[in-house]
C-alpha positions as CSV (number, residue, x, y, z in Angstrom):
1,X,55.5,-4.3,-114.4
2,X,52.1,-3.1,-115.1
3,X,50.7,-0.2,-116.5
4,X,50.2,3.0,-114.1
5,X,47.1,5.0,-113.9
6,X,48.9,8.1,-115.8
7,X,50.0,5.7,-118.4
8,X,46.6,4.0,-119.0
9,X,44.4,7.2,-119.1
10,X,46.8,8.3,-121.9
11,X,46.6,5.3,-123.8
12,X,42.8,5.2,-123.5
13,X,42.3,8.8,-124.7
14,X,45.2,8.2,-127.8
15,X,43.0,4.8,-128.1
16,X,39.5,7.0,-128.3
17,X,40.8,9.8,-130.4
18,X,42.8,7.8,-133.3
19,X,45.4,10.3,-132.9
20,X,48.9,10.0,-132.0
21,X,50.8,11.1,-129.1
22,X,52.4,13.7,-131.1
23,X,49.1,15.4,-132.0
24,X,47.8,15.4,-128.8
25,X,50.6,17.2,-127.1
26,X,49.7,19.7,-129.3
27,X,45.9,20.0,-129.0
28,X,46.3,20.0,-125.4
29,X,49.1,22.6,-125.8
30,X,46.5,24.9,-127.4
31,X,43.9,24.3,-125.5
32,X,45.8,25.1,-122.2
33,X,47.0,28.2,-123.7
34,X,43.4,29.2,-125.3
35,X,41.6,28.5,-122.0
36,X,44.7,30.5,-119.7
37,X,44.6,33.2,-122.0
38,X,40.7,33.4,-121.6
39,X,40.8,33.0,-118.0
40,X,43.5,36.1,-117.9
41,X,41.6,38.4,-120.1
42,X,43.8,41.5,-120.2
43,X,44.9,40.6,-116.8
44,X,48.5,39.3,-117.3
45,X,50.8,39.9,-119.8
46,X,50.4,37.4,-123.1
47,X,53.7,35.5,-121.7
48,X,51.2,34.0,-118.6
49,X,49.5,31.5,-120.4
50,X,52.1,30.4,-122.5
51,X,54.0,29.7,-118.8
52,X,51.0,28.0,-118.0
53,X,51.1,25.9,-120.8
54,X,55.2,25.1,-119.8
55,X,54.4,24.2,-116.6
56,X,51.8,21.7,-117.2
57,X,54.2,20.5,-119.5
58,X,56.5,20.0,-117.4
59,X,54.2,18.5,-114.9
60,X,53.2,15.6,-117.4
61,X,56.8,14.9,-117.8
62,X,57.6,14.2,-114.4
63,X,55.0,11.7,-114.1
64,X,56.5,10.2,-117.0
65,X,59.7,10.3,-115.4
66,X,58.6,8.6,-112.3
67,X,57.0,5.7,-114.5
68,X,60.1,5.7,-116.8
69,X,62.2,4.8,-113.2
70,X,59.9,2.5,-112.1
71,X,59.2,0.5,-115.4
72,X,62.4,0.7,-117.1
73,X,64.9,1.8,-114.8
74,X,65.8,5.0,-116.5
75,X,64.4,8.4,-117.6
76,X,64.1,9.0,-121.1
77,X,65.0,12.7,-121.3
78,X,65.0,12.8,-125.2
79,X,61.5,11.8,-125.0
80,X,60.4,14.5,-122.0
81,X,61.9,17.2,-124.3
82,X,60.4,16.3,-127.6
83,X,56.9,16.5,-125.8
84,X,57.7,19.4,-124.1
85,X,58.5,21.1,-127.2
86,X,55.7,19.3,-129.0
87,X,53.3,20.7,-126.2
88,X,54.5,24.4,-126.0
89,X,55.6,24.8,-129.6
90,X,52.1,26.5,-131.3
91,X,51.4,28.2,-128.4
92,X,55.3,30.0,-128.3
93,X,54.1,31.1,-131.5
94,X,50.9,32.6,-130.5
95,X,52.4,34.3,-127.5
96,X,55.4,36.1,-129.8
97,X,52.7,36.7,-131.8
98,X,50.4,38.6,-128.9
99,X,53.7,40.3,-127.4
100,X,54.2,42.0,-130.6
101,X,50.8,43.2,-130.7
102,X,50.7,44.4,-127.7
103,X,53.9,46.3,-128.2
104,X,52.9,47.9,-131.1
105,X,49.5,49.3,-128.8
């Protein structure tokens, strides 16, 4: 079975920027958060953009899912959760962080 669109884009931009997988589930964890968090300036509570950074998490996942079931038959949950948790990890940190500053305020 070939390759789908989702799948190639990924591989070109893992293929462009040297770095792994891993690594970018992070930097686009971060980034999400950083640019949600800008966006909701004061606006929200600091628990929005991490959500925002869950969601699109989430969202990647699912089209992984859909080309796990097509390609291989299966989903491959394990994987799913590791780059959900890779994704939302730094920016869990940063919004504990920002809740507890804003609860000392």
């Amino acid at each position: 079975m070939e390759t789908s669109a989702v799948q190639a884009i990924k591989l070109a931009i893992v293929g462009a920027t040297g770095l792994s997988k891993d690594a970018l589930h992070m930097h686009v964890g971060l980034a999400v958060y950083c640019a949600a968090a800008l966006a909701l300036r004061g606006r929200a509570r600091p628990v929005m953009p991490f959500l925002a950074v869950v969601l699109l998490a989430c969202l990647g996942e699912l089209l992984d899912m859909r080309d796990d079931l097509l390609s291989l038959g299966h989903w491959r949950w394990a994987a799913s959760l590791h780059d959900v948790i890779n994704t939302s990890f730094w920016p869990a940190v940063l919004c504990l962080l920002a809740s507890r500053k804003s609860a000392e305020a």
